[in-house]
KOLFI-586426 format. One record per residue (C-alpha): y, z, x; residue number from 1. Coordinates in steps of 0.5 Angstrom, whole numbers, always signed. Each point is the difference from the previous one (the first is absolute). Layout:
% KOLFI-586426
     yy     zz     xx    k
      Y      Z      X  NUM
...
***
This chain:
% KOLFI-586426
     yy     zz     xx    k
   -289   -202   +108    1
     +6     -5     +1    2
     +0     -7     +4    3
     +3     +2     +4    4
     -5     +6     +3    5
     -4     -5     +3    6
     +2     -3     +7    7
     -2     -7     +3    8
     -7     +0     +4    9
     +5     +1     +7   10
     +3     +6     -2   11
     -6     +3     -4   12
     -1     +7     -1   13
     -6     +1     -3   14
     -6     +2     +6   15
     -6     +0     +1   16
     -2     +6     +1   17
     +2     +2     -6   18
     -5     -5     -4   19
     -7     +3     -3   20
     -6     -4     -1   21
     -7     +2     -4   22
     -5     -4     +2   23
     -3     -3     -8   24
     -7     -2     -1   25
     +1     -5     +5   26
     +2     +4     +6   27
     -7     +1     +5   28
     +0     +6     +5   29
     +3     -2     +7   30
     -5     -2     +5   31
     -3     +4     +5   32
     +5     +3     +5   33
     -2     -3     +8   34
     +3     +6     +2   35
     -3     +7     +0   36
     +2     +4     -6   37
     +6     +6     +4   38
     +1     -5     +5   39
     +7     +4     +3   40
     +6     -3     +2   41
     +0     +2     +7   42
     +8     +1     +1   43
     +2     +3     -7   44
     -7     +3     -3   45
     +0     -4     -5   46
     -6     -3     -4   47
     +0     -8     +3   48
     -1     -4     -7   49
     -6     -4     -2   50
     -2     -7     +3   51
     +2     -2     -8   52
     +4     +1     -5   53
     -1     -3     -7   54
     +6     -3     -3   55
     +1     -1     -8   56
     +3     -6     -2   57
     +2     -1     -7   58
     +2     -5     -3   59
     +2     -5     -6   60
     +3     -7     -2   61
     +3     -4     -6   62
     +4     +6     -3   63
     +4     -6     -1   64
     +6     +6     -3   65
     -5     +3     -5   66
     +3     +8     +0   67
     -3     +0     -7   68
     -7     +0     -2   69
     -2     -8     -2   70
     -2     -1     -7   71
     -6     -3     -1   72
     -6     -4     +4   73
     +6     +0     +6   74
     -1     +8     -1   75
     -8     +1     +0   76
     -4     +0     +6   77
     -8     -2     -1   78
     -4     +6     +3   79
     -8     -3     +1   80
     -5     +6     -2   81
     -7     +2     +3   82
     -4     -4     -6   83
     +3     -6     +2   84
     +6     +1     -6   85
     +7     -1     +0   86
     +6     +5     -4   87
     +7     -1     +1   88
     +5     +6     +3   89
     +8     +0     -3   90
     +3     -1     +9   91
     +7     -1     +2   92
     +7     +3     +0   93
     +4     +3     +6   94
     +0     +8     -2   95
     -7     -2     -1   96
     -1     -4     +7   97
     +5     +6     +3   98
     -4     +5     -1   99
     -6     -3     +2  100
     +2     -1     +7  101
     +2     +6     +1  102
     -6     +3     -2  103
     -4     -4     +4  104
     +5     +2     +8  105
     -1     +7     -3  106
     -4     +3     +6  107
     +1     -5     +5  108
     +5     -1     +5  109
     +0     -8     +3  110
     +1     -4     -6  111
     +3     -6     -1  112
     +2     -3     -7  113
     +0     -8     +0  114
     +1     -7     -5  115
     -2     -7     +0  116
     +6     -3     -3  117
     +3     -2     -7  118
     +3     +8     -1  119
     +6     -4     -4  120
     +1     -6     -4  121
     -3     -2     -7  122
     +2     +7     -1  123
     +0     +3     -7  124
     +8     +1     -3  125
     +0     +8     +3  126
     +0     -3     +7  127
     +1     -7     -1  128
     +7     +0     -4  129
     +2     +4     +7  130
     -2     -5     +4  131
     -6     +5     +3  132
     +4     +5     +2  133
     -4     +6     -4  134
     -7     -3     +3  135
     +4     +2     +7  136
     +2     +7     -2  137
     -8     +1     -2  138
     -3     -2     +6  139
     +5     +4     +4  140
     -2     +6     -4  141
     -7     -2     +1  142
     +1     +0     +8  143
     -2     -8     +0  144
     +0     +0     +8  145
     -1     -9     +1  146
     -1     -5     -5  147
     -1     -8     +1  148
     +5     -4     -3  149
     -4     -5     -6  150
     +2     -6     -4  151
     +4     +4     -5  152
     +5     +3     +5  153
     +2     -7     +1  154
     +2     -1     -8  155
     +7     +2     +1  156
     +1     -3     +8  157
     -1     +3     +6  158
     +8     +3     -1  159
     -2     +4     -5  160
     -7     +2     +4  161
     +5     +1     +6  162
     +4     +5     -5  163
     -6     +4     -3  164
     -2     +2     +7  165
     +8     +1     +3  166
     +2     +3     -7  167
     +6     -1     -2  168
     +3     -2     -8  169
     -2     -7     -4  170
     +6     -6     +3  171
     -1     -2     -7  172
     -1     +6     -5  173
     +3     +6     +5  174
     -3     +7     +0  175
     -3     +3     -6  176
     +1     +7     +1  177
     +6     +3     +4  178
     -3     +1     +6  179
     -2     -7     +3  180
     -8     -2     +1  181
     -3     +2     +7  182
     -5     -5     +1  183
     -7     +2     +2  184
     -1     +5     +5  185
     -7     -4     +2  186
     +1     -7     +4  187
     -3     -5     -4  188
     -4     -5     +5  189
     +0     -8     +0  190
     -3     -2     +7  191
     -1     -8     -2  192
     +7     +0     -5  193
     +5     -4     +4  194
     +7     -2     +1  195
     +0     -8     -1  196
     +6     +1     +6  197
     -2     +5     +4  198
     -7     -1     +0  199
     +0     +8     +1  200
     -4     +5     -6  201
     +5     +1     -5  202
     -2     +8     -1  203
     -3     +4     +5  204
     -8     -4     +2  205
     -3     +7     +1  206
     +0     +7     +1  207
     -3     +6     +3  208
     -2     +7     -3  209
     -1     +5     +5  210
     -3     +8     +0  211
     +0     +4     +6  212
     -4     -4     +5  213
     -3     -5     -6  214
     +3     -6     -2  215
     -1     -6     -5  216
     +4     -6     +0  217
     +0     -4     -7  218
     +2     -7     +0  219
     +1     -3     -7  220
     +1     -8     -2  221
     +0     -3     -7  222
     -4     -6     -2  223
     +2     -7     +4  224
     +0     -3     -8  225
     +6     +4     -2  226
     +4     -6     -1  227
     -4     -2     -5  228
     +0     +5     -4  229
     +8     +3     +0  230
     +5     -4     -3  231
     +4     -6     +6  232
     +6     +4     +0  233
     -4     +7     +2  234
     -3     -2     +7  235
     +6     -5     +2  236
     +1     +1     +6  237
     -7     +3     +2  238
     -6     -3     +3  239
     -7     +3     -1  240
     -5     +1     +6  241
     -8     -1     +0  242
     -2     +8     -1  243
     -5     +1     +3  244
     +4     -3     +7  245
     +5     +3     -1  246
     -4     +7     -1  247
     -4     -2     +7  248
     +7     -1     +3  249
     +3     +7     -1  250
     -6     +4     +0  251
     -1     -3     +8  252
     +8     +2     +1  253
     -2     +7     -3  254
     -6     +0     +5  255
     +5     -2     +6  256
     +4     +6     -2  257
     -6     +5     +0  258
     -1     +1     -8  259
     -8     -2     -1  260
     -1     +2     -6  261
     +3     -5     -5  262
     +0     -2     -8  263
     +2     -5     -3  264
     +4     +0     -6  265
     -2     -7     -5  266
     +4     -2     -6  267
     -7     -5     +0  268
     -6     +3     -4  269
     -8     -3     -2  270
     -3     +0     -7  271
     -7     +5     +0  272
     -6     -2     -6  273
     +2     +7     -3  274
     +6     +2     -3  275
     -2     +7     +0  276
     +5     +4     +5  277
     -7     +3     +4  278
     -3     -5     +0  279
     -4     -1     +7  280
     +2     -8     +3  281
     -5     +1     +5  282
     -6     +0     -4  283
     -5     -3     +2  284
     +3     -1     +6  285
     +8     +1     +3  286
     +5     -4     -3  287
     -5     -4     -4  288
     +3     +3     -7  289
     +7     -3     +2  290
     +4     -7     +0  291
     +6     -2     +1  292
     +4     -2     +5  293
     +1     +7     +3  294
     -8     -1     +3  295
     +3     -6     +5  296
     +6     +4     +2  297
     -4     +7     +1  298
     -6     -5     +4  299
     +6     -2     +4  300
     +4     +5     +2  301
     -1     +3     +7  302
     -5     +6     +1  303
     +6     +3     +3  304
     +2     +2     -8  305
     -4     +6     -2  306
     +2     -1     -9  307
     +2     -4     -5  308
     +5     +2     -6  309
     +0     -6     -4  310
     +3     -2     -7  311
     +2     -6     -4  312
     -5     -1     -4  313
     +0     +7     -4  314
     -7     +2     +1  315
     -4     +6     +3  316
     -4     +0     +6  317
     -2     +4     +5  318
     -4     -5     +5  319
     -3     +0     +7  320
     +1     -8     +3  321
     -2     -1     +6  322
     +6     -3     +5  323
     -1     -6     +6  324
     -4     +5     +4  325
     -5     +2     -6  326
     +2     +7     -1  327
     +1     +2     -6  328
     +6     +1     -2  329
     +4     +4     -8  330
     +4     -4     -4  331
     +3     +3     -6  332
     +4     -1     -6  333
     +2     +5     -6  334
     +1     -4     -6  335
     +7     +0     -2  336
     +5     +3     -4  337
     -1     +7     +4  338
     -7     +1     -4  339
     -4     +2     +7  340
     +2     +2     +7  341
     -6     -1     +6  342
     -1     +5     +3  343
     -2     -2     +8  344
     -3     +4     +5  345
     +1     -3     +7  346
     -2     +3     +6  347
     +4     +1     +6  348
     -3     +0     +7  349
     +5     +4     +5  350
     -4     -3     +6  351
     +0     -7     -3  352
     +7     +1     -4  353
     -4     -5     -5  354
     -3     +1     -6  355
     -8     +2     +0  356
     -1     -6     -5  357
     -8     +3     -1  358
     +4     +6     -4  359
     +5     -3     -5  360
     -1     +1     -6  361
     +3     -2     -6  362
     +0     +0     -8  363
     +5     -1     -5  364
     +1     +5     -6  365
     +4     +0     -6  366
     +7     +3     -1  367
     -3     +3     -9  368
     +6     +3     -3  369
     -4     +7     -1  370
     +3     +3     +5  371
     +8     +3     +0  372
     +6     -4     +0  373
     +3     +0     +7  374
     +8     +2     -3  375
     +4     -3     +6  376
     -3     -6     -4  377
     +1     +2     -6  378
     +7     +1     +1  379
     +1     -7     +3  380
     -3     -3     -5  381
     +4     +4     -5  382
     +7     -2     +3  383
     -2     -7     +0  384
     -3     -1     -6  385
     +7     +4     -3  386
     +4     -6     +3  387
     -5     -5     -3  388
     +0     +3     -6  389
     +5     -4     -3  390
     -2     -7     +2  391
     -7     +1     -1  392
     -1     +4     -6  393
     +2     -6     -5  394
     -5     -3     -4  395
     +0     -8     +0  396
     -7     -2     -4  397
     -7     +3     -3  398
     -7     -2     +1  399
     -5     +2     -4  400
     -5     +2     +6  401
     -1     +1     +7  402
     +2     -7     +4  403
     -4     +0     +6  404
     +0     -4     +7  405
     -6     -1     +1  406
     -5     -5     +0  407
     +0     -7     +3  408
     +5     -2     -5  409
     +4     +6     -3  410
     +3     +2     -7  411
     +6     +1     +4  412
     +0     -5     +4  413
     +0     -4     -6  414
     +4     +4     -4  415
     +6     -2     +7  416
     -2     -7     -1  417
     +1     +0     -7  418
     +7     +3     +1  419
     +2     -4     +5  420
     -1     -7     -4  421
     +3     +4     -6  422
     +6     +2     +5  423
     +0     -7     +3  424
     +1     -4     -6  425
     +6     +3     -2  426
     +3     -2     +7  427
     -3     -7     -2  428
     -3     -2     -5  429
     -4     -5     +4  430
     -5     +6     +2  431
     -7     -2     +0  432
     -4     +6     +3  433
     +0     +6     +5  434
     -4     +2     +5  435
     +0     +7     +3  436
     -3     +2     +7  437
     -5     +7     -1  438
     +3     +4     +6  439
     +7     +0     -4  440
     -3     +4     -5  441
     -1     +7     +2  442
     -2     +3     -6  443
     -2     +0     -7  444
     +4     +4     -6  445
     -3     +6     -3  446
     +0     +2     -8  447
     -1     +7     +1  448
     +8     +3     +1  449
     +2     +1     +8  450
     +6     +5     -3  451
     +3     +2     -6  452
     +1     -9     -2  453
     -5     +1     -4  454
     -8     -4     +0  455
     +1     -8     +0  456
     +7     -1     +2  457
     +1     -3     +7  458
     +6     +4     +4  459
     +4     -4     +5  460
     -4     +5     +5  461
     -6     -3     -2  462
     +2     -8     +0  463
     +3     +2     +8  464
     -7     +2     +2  465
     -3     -6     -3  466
     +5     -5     +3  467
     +5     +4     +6  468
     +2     -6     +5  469
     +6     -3     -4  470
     -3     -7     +1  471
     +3     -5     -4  472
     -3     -4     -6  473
     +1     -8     +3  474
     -1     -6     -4  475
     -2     -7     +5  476
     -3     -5     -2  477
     -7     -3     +3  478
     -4     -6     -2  479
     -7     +2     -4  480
     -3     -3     +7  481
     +4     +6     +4  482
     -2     +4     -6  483
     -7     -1     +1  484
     +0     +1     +7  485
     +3     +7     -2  486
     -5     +2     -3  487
     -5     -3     +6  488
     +4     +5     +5  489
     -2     +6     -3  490
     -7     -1     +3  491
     +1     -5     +6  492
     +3     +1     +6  493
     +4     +7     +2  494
     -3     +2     -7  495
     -7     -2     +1  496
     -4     +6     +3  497
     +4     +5     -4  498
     +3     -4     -7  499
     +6     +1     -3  500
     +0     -2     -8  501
     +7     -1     -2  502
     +1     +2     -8  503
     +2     -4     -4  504
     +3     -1     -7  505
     -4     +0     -6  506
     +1     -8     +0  507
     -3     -1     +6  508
     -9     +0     +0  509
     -4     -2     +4  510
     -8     +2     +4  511
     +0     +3     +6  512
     -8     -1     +3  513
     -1     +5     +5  514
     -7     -3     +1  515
     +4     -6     +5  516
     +3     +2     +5  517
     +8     -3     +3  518
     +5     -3     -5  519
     -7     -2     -4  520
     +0     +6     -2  521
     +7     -3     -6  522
     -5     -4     -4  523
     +6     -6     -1  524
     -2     -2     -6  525
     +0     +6     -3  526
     +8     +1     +0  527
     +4     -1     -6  528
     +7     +1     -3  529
     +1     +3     -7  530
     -7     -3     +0  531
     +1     -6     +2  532
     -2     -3     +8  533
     +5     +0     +5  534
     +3     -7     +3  535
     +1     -1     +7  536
     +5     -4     -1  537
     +4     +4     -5  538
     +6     +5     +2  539
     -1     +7     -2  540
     +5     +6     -1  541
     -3     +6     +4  542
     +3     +8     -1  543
     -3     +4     +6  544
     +4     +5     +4  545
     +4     -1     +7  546
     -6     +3     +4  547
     -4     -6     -3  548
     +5     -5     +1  549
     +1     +1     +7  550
     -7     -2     +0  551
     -2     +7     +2  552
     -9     +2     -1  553
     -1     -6     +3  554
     +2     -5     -5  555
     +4     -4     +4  556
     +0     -5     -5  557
     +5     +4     -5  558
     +4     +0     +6  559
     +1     -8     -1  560
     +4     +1     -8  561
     +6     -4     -2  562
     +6     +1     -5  563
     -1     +8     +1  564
     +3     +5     -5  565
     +2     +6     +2  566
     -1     +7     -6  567
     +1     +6     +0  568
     -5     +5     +4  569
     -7     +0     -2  570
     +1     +8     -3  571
     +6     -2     -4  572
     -5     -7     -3  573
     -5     +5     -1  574
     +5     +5     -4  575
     +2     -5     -4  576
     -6     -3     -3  577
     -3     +7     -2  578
     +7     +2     -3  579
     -1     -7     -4  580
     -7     +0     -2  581
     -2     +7     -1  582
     +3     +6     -4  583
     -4     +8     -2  584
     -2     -4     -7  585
     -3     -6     +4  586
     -1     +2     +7  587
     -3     -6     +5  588
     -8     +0     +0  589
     -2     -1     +8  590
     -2     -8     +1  591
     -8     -1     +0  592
     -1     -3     +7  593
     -4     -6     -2  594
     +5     -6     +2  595
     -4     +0     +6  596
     -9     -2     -1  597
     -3     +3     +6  598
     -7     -2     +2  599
     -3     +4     +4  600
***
């Protein structure tokens, strides 16, 4: 289906009427109807509707323009079994999600389908190399109804977010087809994302999904902290607002205008004890299994607000935490990479127009690849992948095993690193080591072959899902006290509660002691340079990325770098050093990740 057939939300054609919806394993019956069974409408004869209805929401987050399975660990999901085991079950993939979601409407007429944020951005090539207009071809066709913005929609700018939304060909790399791209059928929420001038939201701050006499409104926001992870250039111009007062704010102008039932869409999510997708957070008691920050937004904002979608931190949860009234209250997250959807039941009181929160219920399931491909997808995929095709298919290095990213300290982290120092060296020779910051990694290199490379070789593909931001390499120097104190950030301040450990090159060692606590945990003593301590008064040459340089994740202090050197993007350096360094007859064995000692 071409771009073009899909239209902007305020000329939208699709119905709801049209729309289907099953209820999953998920779903419970609705409740007892107040009014007696064959109650007749006086005038027209006809049978009055029950007091309530139930009302499915589907719902996902982080696809972040994974149309393609994701290949290993970003593509398992852990299953908890009855004995207490685990096993891991192939997920992901929008002809699989697709098929899934339809599935799931089938049956049921009053059926929403919603996200929490990061639909785009850190995309793999198929998506990425397009500036994201294949994932919005993909959610259109998977009828996505409203999602809220996340972080990543601001990796490109608000232009760029405002033209995914409108449509229209990129300003820079134009149409990619000959018809010009749409742009979202699905309005895109962001209630605490400010223009700096207007002070005015800069997308619409909520929206209202309405069936017959039932209506919902959603209201969606991204994490206050948004700045700090997007690179400067991303969110200029914009202010970030508190989530949980903005959510309160609109959900009292929603009541104003007569909506009472009321989700809340949040780029912002929590860390359950148990990476297993089903496992129960409210063992032994509600919300007990769950932290994050996610626990302080939902025990704040208004009761007025019956769920929340959450996401960010890419974990699975379906858990209930009581609000500001100590009521019990769903708060869910899917993962990512479209490995699961939720599936929630709320119940609709057509008395009340509220949702009846004793009757919701809500449990995540897994998107398996072993049902049938849904062909519209396929056909996307396909077209995109023939225009992809030509870039992403080029070899640019081997290895000799998997390269995961996984781990406190990753071999691909380090692998990055020791591409970085390797690249900033020939910029300058001067170079002394690199760090790279973990969320920049989005992904491990696999042996076994993706298509017809062949096993071991690395394709451009597969580096751009590793590293897609097109950051750059830069070169600053620091004294070795900043250096120190670099290291130190990682488990102090904004990082302190949810640490952050940078990758470093292979020259850089040192011991991180979990057992103390704060910038403590950096045993100083411990850190040496190609074997030798660091001097606080000396000057080092340090190769991060853009993102880092700008003192982005919390170190403020690789924002304070001198004599800076800008390279080529971090794609291209990692490119480079695999070609250099590696070939089918001596591919790169992945790096051992002991540069950093962990005492636990």
């Amino acid at each position: 289906m071409p771009a073009t057939s899909h239209s902007h939300p305020s000329r939208r054609r699709r119905t709801y009427g049209l729309l289907a919806a099953a209820a999953g394993l998920a779903t419970a019956g609705a409740l007892v109807a107040a009014l007696p069974a064959g109650a007749q409408d006086a005038r027209h004869g006809k049978p009055l509707p029950s007091r309530y209805q139930d009302v499915q929401l589907l719902s996902f987050n982080d696809l972040h323009g994974n149309l393609e399975p994701p290949s290993g660990s970003s593509g398992r999901v852990t299953e908890l079994q009855a004995d207490g085991t685990t096993k891991t079950i192939d997920a992901g993939g929008v002809e699989y999600l697709a098929t899934h979601l339809r599935q799931a409407r089938e049956g049921n007429k009053y059926s929403i389908t919603a996200a929490g944020g990061d639909m785009v951005g850190a995309s793999p090539l198929i998506s990425g190399l397009f500036h994201d207009e294949p994932t919005i071809e993909a959610l259109n066709k998977l009828d996505l109804d409203v999602t809220s913005v996340g972080n990543h929609e601001f990796d490109e700018g608000a232009k760029e977010l405002s033209r995914l939304q409108k449509g229209g060909c990129h300003p820079t790399d134009g149409c990619y087809t000959d018809e010009e791209f749409g742009g979202a059928d699905f309005p895109y929420l962001a209630a605490n994302v400010l223009n700096e001038k207007s002070g005015k939201p800069i997308l619409k701050p909520y929206w209202v999904w309405k069936k017959k006499d039932v209506k919902i409104g959603f209201i969606g926001v991204t994490l206050e902290n948004t700045p700090g992870i997007v690179s400067a250039e991303g969110v200029k111009g914009l202010k970030f607002k508190d989530e949980v007062e903005t959510i309160n704010k609109y959900a009292k102008e929603l009541q104003r205008q007569g909506v009472k039932s009321i989700v809340a869409l949040i780029h912002e999510g929590g860390l359950p004890a148990s990476t297993s997708y089903n496992y129960d957070c409210d063992s032994p008691g509600a919300g007990d299994g769950i932290s994050g920050p996610i626990v302080d937004i939902a025990k704040n904002v208004s009761p007025s607000v019956d769920a929340l979608v959450t996401g960010h931190t890419h974990a699975a949860y379906a858990c209930t935490i009581n609000d500001p009234a100590g009521k019990p209250r769903t708060v869910t997250s899917a993962a990512s990479f479209g490995r699961l959807y939720t599936d929630t039941t709320l119940t609709y009181d057509r008395f009340t127009g509220d949702i009846a929160r004793t009757a919701v219920k809500s449990a995540n399931h897994v998107v398996t690849r072993t049902v049938p491909k849904a062909t519209d997808m396929t056909e996307l995929i396909s077209k995109w992948n023939t225009l992809a095709a030509p870039i992403g298919n080029r070899a640019i290095g081997h290895v000799s095993a998997d390269v995961p990213n996984t781990g406190t300290e990753s071999p691909m982290g380090d692998l990055i690193a020791d591409a970085q120092l390797w690249y900033g060296r020939k910029l300058d020779a001067e170079a002394d080591l690199a760090l790279m910051n973990p969320g920049g990694v989005r992904a491990g290199l696999t042996y076994a072959a993706k298509g017809t490379e062949g096993d071991g070789v690395v394709t451009y593909a597969e580096g751009f899902t590793v590293q897609p931001f097109a950051n750059t390499v830069n070169l600053q120097d620091f004294t070795g006290a900043q250096l120190i104190q670099v290291l130190k950030e990682q488990v102090s301040g904004s990082n302190a509660s949810a640490p952050k450990i940078l990758q470093p090159s292979a020259n850089l060692t040192y011991t991180l002691d979990l057992t103390k606590s704060g910038a403590d945990r950096v045993v100083t003593d411990s850190i040496k340079l190609n074997g030798a301590a660091v001097d606080p008064a000396a000057t080092y040459r340090v190769a991060t990325n853009s993102f880092l340089a700008g003192g982005g994740d919390g170190f403020t202090t690789l924002g304070q770098g001198t004599n800076d050197l800008v390279g080529l993007d971090d794609l291209a350096a990692l490119e480079q050093y695999l070609t250099a360094n590696s070939s089918a007859a001596a591919p790169i064995a992945p790096p051992v990740p002991n540069r950093i000692t962990i005492v636990q």
